[in-house]
N, CA, C and O atoms as a printed pandas DataFrame, in Angstrom:
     atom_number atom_name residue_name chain_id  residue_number  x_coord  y_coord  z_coord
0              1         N          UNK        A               1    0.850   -1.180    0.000
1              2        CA          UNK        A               1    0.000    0.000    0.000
2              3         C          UNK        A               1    0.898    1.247    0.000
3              4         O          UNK        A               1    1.867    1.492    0.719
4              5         N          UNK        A               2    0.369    1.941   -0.933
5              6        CA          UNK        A               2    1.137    3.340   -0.901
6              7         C          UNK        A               2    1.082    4.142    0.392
7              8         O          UNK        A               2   -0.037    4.302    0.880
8              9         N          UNK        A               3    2.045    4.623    0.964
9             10        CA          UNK        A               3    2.134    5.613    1.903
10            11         C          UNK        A               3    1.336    6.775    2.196
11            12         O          UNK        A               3    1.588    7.732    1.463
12            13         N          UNK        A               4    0.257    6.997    3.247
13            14        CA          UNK        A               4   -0.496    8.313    2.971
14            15         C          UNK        A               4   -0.183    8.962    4.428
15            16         O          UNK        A               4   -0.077    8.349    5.490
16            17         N          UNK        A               5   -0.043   10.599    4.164
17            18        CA          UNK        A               5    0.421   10.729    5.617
18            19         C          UNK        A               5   -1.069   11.904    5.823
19            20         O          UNK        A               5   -1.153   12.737    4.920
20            21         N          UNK        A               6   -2.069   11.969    6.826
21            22        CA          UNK        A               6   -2.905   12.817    7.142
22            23         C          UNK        A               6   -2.869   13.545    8.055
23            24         O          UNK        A               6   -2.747   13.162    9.218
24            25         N          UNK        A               7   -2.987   14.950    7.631
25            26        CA          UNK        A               7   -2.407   15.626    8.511
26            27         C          UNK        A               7   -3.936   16.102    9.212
27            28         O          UNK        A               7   -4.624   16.894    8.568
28            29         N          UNK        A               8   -4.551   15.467   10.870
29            30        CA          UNK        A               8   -5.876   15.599   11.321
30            31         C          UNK        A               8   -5.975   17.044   12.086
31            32         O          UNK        A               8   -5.110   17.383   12.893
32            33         N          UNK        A               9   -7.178   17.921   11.743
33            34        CA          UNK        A               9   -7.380   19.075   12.623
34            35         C          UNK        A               9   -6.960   18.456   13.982
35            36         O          UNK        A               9   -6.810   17.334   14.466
36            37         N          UNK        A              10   -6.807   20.214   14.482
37            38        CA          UNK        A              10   -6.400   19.636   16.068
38            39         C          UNK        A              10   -5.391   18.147   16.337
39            40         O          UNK        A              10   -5.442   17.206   17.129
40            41         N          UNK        A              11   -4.887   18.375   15.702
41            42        CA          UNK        A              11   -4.182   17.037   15.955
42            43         C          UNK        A              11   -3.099   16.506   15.408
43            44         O          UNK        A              11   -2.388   17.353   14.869
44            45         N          UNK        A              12   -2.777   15.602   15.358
45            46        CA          UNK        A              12   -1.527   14.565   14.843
46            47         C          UNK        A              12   -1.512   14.352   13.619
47            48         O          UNK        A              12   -2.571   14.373   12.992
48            49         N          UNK        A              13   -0.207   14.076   12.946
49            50        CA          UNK        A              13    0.102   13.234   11.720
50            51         C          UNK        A              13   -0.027   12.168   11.534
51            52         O          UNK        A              13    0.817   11.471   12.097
52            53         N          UNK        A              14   -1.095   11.413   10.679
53            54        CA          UNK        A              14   -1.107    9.896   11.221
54            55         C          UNK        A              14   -1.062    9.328    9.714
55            56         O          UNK        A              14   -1.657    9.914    8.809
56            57         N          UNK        A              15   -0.111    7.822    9.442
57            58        CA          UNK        A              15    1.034    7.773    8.809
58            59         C          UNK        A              15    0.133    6.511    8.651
59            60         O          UNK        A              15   -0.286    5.984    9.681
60            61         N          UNK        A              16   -0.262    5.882    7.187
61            62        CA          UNK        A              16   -0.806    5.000    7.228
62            63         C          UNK        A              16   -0.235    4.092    5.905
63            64         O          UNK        A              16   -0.347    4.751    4.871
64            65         N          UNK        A              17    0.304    2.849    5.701
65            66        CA          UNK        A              17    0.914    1.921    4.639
66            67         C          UNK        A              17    2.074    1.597    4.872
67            68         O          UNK        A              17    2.110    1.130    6.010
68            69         N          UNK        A              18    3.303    1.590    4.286
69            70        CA          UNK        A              18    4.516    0.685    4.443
70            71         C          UNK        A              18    5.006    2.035    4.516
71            72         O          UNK        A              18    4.707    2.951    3.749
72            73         N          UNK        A              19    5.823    2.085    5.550
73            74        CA          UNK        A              19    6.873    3.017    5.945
74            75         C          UNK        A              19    8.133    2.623    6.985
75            76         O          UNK        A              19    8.593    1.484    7.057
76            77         N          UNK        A              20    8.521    3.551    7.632
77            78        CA          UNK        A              20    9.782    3.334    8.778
78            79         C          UNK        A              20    9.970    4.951    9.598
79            80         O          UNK        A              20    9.928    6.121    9.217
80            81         N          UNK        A              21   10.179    4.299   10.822
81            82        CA          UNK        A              21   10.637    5.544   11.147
82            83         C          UNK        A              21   11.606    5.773   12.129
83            84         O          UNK        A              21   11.698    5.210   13.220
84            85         N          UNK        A              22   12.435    6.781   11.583
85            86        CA          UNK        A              22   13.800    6.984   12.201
86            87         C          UNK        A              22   14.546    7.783   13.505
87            88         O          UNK        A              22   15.264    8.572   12.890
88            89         N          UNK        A              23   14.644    7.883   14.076
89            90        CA          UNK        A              23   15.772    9.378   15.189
90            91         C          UNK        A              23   16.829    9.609   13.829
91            92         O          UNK        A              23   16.974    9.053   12.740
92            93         N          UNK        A              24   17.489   10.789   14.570
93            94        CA          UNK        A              24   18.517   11.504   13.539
94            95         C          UNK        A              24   19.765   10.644   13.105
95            96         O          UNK        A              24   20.376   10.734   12.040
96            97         N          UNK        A              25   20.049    9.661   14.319
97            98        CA          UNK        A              25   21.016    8.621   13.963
98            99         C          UNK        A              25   20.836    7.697   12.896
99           100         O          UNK        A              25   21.809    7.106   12.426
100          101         N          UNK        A              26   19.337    7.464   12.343
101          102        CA          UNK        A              26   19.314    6.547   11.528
102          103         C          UNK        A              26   18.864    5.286   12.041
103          104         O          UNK        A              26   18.721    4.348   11.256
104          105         N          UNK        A              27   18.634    5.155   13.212
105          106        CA          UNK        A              27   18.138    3.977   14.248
106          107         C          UNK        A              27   16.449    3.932   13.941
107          108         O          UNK        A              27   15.984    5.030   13.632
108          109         N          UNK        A              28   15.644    2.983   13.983
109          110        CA          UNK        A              28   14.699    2.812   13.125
110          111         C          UNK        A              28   13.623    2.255   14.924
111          112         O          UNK        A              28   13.964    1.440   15.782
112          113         N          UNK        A              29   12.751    2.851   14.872
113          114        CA          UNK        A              29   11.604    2.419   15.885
114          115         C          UNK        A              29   11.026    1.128   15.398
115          116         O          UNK        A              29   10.570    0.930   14.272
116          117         N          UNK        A              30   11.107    0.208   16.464
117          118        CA          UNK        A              30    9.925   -0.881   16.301
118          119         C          UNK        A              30    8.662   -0.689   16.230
119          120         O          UNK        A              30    8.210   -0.226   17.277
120          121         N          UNK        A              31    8.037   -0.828   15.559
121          122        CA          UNK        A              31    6.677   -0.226   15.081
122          123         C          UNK        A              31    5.842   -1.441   15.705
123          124         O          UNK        A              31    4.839   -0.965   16.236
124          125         N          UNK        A              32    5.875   -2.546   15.812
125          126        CA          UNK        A              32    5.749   -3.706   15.796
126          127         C          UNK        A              32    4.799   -4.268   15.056
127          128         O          UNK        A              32    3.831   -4.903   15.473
128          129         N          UNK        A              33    5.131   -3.989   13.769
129          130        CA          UNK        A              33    4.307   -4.075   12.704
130          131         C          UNK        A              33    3.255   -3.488   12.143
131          132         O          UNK        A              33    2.688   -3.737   11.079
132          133         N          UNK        A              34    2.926   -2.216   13.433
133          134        CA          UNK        A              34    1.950   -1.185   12.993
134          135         C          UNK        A              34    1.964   -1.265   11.208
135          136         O          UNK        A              34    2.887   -1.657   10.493
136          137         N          UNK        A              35    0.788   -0.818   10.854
137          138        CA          UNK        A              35    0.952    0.127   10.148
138          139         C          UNK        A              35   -0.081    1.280    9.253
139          140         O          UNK        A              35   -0.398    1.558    8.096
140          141         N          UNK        A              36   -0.314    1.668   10.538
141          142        CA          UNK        A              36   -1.236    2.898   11.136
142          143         C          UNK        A              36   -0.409    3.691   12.638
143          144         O          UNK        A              36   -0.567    3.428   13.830
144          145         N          UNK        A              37    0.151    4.336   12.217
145          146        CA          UNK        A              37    0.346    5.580   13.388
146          147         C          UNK        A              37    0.318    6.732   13.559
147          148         O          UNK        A              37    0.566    7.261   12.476
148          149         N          UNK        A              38    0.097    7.723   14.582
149          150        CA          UNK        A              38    0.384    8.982   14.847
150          151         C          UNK        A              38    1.071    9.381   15.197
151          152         O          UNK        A              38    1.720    8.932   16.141
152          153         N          UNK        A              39    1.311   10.565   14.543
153          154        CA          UNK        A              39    2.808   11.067   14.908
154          155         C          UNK        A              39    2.448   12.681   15.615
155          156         O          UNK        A              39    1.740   13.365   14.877
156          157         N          UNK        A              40    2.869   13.361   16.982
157          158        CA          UNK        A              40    2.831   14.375   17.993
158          159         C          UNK        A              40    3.344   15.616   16.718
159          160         O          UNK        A              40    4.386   15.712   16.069
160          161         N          UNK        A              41    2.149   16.406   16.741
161          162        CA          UNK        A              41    2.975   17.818   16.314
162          163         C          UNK        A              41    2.304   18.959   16.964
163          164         O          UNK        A              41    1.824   19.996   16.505
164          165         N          UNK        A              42    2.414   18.428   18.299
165          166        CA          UNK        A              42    1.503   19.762   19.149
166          167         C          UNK        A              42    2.682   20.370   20.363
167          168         O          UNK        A              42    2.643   21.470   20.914
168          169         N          UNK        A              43    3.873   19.098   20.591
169          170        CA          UNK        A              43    4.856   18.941   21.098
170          171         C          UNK        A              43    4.437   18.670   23.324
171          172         O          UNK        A              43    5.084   18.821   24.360
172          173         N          UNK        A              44    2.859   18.177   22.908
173          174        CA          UNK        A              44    2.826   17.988   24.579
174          175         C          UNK        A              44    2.689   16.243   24.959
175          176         O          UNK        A              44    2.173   15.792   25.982
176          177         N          UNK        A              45    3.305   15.436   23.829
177          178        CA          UNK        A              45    2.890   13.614   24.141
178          179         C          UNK        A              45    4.267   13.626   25.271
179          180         O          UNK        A              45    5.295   14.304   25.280
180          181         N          UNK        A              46    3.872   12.801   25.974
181          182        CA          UNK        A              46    5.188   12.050   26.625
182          183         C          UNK        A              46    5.358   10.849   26.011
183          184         O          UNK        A              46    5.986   10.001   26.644
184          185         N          UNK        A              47    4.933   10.563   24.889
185          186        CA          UNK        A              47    5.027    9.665   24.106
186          187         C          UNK        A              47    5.690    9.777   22.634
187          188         O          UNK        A              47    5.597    9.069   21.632
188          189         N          UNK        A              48    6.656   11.402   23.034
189          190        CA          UNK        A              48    6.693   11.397   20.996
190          191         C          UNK        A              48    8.271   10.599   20.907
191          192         O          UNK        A              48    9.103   10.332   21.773
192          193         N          UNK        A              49    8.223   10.384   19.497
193          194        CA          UNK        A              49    7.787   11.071   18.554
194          195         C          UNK        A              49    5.802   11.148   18.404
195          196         O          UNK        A              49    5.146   11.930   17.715
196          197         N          UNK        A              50    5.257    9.946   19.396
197          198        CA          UNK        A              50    4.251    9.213   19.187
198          199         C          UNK        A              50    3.024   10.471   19.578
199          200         O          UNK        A              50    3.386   11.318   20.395
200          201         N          UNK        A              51    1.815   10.568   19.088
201          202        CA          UNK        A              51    0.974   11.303   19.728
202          203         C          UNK        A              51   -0.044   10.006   20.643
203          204         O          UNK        A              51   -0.362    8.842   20.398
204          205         N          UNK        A              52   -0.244   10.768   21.533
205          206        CA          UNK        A              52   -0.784    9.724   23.160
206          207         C          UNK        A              52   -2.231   10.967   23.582
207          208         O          UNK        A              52   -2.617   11.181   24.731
208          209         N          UNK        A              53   -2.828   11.650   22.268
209          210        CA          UNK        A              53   -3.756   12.206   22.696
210          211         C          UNK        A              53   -3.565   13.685   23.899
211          212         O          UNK        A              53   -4.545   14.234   24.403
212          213         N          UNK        A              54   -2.112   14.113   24.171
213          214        CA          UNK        A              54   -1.959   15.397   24.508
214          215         C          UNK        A              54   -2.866   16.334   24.662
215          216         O          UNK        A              54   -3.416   16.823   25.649
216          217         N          UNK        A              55   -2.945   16.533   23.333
217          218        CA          UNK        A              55   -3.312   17.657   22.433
218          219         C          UNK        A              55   -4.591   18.459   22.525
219          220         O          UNK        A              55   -4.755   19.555   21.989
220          221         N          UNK        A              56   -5.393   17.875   23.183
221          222        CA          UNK        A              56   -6.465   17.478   23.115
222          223         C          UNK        A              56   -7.321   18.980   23.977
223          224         O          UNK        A              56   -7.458   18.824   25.190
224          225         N          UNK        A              57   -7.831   20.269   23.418
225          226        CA          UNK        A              57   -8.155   20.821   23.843
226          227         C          UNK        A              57   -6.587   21.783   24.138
227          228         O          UNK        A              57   -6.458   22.340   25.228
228          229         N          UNK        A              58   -5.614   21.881   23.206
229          230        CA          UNK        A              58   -4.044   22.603   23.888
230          231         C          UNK        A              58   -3.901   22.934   22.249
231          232         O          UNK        A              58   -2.831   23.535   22.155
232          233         N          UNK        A              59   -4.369   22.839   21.208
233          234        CA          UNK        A              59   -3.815   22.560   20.182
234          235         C          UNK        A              59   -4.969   22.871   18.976
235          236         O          UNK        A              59   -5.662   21.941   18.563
236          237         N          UNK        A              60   -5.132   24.296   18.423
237          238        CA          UNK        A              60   -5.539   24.218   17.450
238          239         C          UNK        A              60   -4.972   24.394   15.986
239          240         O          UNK        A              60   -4.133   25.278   15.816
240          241         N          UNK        A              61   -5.373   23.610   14.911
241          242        CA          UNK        A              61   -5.026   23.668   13.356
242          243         C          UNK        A              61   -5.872   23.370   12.678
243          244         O          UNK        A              61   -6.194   22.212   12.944
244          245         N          UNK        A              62   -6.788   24.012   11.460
245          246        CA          UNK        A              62   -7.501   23.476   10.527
246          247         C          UNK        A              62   -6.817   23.418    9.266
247          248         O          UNK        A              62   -6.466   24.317    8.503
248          249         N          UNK        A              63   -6.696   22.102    9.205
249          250        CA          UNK        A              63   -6.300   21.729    8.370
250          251         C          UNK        A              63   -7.006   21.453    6.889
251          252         O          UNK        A              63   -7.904   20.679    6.558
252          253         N          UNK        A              64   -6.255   22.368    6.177
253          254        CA          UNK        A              64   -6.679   22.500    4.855
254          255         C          UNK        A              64   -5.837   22.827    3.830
255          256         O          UNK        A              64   -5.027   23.754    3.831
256          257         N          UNK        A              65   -6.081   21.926    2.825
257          258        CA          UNK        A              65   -4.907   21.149    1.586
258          259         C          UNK        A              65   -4.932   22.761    1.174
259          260         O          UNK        A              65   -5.850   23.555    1.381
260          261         N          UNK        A              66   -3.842   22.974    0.624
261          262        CA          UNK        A              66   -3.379   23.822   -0.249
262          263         C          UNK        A              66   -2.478   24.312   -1.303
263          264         O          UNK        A              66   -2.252   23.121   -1.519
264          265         N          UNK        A              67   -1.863   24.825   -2.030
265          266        CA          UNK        A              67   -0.400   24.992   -3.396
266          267         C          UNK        A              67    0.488   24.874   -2.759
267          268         O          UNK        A              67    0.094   25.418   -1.727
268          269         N          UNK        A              68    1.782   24.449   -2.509
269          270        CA          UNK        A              68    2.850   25.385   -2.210
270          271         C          UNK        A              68    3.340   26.608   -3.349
271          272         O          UNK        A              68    2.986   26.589   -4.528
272          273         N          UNK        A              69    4.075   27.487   -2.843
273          274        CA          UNK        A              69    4.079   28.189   -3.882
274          275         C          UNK        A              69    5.672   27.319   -4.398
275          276         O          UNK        A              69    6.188   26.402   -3.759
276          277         N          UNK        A              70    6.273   27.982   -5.851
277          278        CA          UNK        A              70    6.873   27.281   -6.859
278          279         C          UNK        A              70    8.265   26.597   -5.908
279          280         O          UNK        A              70    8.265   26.736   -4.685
280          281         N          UNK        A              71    8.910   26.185   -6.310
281          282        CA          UNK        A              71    9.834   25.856   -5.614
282          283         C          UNK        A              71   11.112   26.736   -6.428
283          284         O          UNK        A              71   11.208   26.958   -7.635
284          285         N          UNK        A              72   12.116   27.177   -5.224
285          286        CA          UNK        A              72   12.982   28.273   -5.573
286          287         C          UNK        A              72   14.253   27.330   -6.396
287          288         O          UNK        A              72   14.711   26.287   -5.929
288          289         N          UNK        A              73   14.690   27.951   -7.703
289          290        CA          UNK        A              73   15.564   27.328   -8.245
290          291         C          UNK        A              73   17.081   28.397   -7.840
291          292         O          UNK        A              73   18.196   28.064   -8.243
C-alpha cells in the first residue's frame, strides 16, 4: 500500500501503509508491525515522537490542503 500521511485538525500526523521511522542517527523504531500511526505535532505527548492524545483541547489547526508556492531554483 502506498504511503499516505494525514495531517488531522487539532491534531496529529497519522502515517498509514509501508513506511519506517527513524531518530537523527538513523536507528529505526519498532513499530511492531503497525501500520497505522500517529505522529505528535503539538509537542505535549510524553510519548513522541508518538501522539498519546496530549493535544487534546491545547492545540488548534484546521487543516486544509493547499499549493505550495513554486519551488525556488
Amino acid at each position: 500500500m502506498k504511503t499516505k500521511l494525514t495531517v488531522n485538525n487539532n491534531g496529529s500526523l497519522k502515517i498509514e501503509g509501508e513506511f519506517t521511522i527513524v531518530d537523527p542517527q538513523g536507528n529505526e523504531y519498532n513499530l511492531q508491525g503497525r501500520e497505522v500511526v500517529s505522529v505528535c505535532r503539538c509537542g505535549l505527548s510524553q510519548n513522541k515522537p508518538f501522539c498519546d492524545g496530549s493535544h487534546k483541547g491545547h492545540f488548534e489547526h484546521n487543516a486544509v490542503a493547499f499549493d505550495l508556492p513554486p519551488r525556488k531554483v
